[in-house]
N, C-alpha and C positions, 0 to 999 in steps of 0.2 A: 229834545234837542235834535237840532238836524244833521249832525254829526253822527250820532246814534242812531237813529232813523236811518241814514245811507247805509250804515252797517249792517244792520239787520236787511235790510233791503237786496243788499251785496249777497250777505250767508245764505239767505234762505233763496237767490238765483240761482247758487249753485250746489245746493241740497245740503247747507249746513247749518247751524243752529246756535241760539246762544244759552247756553244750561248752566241754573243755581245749583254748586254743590259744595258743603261744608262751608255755607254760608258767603262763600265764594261766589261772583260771577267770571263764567267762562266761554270763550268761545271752542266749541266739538266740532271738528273738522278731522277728515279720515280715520274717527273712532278716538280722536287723541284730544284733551283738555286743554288749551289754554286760558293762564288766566290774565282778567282784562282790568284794568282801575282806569277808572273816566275820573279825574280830581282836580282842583282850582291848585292852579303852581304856589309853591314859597321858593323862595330865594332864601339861598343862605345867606346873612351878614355878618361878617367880620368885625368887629367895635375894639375898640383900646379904653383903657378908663383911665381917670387921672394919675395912677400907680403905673402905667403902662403896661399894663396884663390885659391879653385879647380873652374877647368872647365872644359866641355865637350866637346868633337870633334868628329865629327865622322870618321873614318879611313876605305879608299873603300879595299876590300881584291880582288883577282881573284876567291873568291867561289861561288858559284851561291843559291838563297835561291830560293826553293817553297813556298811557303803560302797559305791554305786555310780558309775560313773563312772570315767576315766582321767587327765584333768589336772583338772576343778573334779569333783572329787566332792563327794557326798550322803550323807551319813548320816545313820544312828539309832542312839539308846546306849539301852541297855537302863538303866530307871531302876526306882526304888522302885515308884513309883507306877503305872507301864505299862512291861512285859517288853516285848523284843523283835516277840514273837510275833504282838501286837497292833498294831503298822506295819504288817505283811504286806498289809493292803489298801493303802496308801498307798504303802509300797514298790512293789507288785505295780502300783498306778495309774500310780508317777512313771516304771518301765522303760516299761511299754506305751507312755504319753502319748510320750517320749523315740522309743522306738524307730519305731512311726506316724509323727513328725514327720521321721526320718531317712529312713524307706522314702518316704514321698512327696516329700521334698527328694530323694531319690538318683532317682526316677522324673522327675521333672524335670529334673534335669540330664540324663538317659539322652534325653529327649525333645528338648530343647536340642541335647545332642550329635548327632540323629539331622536334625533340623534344619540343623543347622550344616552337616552331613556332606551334606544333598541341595543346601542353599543353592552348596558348595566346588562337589559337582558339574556345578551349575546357570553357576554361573560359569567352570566348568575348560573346558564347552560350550562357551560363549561366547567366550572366549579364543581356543576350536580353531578355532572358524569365522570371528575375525578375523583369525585367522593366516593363513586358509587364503582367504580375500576376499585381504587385502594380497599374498600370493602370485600370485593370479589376476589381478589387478589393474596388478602388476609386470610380470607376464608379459604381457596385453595391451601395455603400454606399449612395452615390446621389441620383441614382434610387429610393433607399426605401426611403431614405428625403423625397423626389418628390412624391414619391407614398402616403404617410403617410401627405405630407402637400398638395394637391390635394384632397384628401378625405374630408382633414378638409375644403377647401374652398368650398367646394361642398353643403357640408352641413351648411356651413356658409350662401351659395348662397340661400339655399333651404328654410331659414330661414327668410330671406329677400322678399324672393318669396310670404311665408306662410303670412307675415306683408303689404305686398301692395294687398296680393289678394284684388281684387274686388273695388281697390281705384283707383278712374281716376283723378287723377289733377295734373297738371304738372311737379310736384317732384318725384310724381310715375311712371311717362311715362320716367322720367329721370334715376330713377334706373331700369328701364328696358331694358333701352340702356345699363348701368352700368353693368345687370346680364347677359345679352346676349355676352357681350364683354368679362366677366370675364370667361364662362364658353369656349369660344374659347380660353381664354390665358392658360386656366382649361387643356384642352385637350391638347395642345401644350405640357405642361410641362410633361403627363401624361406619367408615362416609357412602360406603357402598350399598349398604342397604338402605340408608335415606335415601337415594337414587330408586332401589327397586321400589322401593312406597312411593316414589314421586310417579313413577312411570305405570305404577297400575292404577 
């Protein structure tokens, strides 16, 4: 048809194409899909029957219709007075205008997204390093626990020590197992000597 013929003729002046997909034909102009139905018109008909309840028919005509679009399409019906042929600028204006307005709505979402995506990151940051404050933070708190109740067992221990000096009989040799033991559990917990292991 020479309808279809100028169109193609049009697309591919100015580097665009017409592409089969999901059975669909479309015209791909600035990366974006439209789709296109080349079809013989019907006209709706209204009818009344002898009960006087309407019905609908559709009646085929010899006009040809374009269509573009997928849920609110566009068309043009080839009439007496202006063939098909002669929409082709207007056709060819309303994809362009359509697909332009789709490619730079879809660049802005892509910039949005890419936005969105460093804002997550910016935030995901944040999160790690309050996490990791509130960790540090925990952890001091312990530390001085441990350092403050490590002192007191010490001196606890040293008291213990002061009350068996110079007593040898069996229960004394026992808390000396006991102070020897405790001043090794003493140092374990001590935050101060994980420091001196950390620093040598």
């Amino acid at each position: 048809m020479k309808f279809m013929n100028d169109l193609i003729i049009l697309l591919e002046a100015n580097n665009h194409s017409i592409k089969f997909e999901y059975n669909k034909c479309h015209i791909e102009m600035y990366g974006q899909l439209t789709e296109i139905n080349l079809r013989q018109k019907y006209f709706r008909k209204r009818t009344m029957n002898e009960r006087g309840y309407s019905h609908e028919s559709y009646e085929k005509s010899d006009k040809l219709e374009f269509q573009i679009g997928y849920c609110y399409r566009k068309g043009w019906i080839d009439k007496e007075n202006k063939k098909l042929e002669e929409y082709l600028p207007a056709i060819y204006s309303k994809i362009e205008k359509e697909s332009i307005r789709w490619t730079e709505l879809r660049e802005r979402q892509r910039i949005d997204e890419e936005k969105r995506e460093v804002q997550r990151k910016i935030d995901e940051e944040i999160a790690k390093q309050k996490a990791i404050e509130h960790e540090k933070l925990e952890k001091l708190i312990i530390d001085a626990q441990n350092y403050k109740l490590v002192n007191e067992i010490r001196v606890y221990l040293q008291a213990i020590e002061k009350k068996i000096e110079g007593i040898n009989t069996p229960v004394a040799i026992e808390f000396l197992d006991y102070i020897k033991w405790a001043y090794i559990q003493t140092d374990r917990l001590d935050p101060l000597n994980r420091l001196n292991e950390s620093m040598n």
